[in-house]
C-alpha positions in Angstrom: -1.9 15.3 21.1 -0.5 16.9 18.2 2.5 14.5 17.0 5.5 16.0 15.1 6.7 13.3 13.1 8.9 13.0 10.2 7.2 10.3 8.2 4.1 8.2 8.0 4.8 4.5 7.7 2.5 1.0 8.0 2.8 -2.1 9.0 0.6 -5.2 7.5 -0.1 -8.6 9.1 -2.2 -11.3 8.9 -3.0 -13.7 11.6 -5.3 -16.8 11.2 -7.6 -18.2 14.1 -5.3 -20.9 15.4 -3.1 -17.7 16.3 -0.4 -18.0 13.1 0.8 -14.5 12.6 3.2 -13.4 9.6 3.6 -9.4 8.2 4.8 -8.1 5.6 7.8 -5.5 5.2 6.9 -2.5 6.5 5.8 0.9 4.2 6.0 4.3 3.9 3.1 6.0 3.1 3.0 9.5 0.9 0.1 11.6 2.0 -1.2 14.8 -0.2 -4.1 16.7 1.2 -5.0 14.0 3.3 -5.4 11.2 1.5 -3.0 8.6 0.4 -1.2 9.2 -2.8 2.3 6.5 -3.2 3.4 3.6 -0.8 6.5 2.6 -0.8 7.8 -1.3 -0.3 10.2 -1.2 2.0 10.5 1.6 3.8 13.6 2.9 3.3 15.8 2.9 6.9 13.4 1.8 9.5 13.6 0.1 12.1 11.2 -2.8 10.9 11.7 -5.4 13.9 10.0 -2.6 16.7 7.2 -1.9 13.6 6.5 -5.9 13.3 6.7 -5.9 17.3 4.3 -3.5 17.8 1.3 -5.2 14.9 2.3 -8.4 16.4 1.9 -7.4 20.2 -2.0 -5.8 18.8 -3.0 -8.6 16.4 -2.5 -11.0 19.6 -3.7 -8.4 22.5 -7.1 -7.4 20.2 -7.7 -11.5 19.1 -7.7 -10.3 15.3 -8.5 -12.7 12.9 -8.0 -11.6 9.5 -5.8 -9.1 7.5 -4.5 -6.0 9.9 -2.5 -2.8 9.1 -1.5 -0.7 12.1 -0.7 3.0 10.9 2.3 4.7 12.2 4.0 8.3 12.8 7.8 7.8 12.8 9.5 11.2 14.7 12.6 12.9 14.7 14.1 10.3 17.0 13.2 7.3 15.6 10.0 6.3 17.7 7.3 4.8 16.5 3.6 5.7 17.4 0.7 4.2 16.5 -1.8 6.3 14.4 -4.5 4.3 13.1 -5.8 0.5 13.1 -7.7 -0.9 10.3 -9.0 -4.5 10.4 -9.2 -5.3 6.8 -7.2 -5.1 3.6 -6.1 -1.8 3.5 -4.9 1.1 0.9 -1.2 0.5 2.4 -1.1 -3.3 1.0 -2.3 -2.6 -2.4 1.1 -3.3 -3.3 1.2 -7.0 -2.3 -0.8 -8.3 -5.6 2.2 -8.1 -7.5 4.4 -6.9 -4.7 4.4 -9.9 -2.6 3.8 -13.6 -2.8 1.1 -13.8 -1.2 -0.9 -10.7 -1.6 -3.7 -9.1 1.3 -6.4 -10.5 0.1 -5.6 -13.7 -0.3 -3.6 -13.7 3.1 -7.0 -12.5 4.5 -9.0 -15.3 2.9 -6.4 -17.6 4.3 -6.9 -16.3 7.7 -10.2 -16.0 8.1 -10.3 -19.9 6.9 -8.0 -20.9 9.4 -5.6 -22.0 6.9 -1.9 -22.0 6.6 -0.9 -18.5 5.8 1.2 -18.0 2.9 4.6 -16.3 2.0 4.8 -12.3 2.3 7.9 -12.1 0.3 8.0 -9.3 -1.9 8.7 -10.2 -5.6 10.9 -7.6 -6.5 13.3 -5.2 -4.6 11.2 -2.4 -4.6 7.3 -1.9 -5.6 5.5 1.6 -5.8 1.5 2.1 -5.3 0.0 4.9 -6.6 -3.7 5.8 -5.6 -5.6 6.8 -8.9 -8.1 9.6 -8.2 -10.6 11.2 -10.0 -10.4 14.6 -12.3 -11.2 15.9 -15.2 -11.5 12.9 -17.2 -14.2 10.8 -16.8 -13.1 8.1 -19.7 -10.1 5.8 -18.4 -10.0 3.9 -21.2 -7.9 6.1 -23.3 -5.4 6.9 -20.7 -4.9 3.2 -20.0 -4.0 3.0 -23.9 -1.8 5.5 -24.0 0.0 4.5 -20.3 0.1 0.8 -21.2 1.6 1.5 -24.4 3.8 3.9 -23.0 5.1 1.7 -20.5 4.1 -2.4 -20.2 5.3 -3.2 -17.0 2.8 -1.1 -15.0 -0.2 -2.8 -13.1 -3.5 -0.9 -13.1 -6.6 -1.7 -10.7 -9.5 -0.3 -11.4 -12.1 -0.2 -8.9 -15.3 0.4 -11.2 -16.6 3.7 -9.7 -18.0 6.4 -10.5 -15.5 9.2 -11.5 -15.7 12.4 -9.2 -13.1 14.5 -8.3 -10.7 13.5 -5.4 -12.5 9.8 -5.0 -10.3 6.9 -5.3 -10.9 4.9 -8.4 -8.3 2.4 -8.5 -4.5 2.3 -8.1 -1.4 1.5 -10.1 2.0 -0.6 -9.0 5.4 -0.9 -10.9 8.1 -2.9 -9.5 11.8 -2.9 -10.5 14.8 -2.2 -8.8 15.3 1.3 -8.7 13.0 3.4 -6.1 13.2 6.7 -8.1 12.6 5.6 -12.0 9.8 3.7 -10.0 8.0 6.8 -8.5 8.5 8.8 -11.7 6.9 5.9 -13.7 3.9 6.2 -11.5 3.8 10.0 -10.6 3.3 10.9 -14.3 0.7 8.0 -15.0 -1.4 9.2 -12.3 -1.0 13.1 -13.8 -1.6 11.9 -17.0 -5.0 10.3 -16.0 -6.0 13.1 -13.2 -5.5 15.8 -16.9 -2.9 16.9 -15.3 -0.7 17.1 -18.2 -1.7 15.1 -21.5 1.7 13.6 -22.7 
């Protein structure tokens, strides 16, 4: 069925083999051209109790052990439909390693070890993840000088592929206070190394 919704969103759990279940805040998710270019930490105005409801109700109804994000179309009326499951670490909670106190990966280790989970706080009011994909350049290492000169307090991941158009090669978070100095921190590091613009 073709959904009209306003807004993609996600929500991220983790729930451990003795049946411990925490998440963490819920996301919006920016999608150009079909792939998954920002998340944002937290969604802005959503209703985040039916969100953590709704992973909770299919971590415990599927069994899942480990790290799950449950994909979500947000309409005009404020429901909340589920989209997509993915039973891993996921694109959406790239934003916990410096987002959150405990970030998806370790969370997932901790749950799949049966251990106590740990705290999915977020560290700072707001956090921004942007996907970096490949262009033009094939050389990161000068953008990173440039960007990290340019401005210190962003995060870059690199993921160690190859460099082809389109493909995902890593990601980039900024945290701070303000949502909009945030996404314009990240929007023109990720034109800068796309070639998009070169300043």
């Amino acid at each position: 069925e073709k959904v009209n919704f306003v807004r993609e969103l996600a929500q991220l759990s983790a729930r451990n083999r003795s049946g411990s279940w925490v998440s963490w805040p819920l996301v919006e998710t920016i999608q150009k051209d079909g792939v998954c270019a920002e998340v944002h930490s937290p969604a802005s105005n959503a209703n985040y109790e039916l969100a953590s409801s709704i992973a909770k109700t299919i971590a415990e109804g599927l069994d899942v052990t480990g790290v799950l994000a449950v994909e979500l179309f947000e309409t005009a009326q404020g429901e909340l439909l589920v989209n997509e499951l993915a039973m891993r670490p996921h694109n959406s909670g790239h934003f916990s390693i410096e987002g959150s106190v405990t970030s998806q990966f370790e969370q997932h280790l901790r749950a799949v070890l049966d251990l106590p989970l740990g705290d999915p706080s977020m560290t700072a009011r707001n956090v921004v993840m942007g996907n970096i994909l490949g262009g033009e350049k094939e050389d990161m290492y000068r953008p990173y000088l440039h960007l990290m000169a340019r401005n210190p307090d962003l995060k870059f991941h690199h993921y160690r592929k190859e460099v082809k158009p389109g493909r995902k090669i890593g990601h980039i978070n900024a945290l701070g206070d303000h949502l909009v100095e945030l996404r314009a921190d990240v929007e023109h590091a990720l034109a800068y190394m796309s070639g998009e613009i070169d300043e």
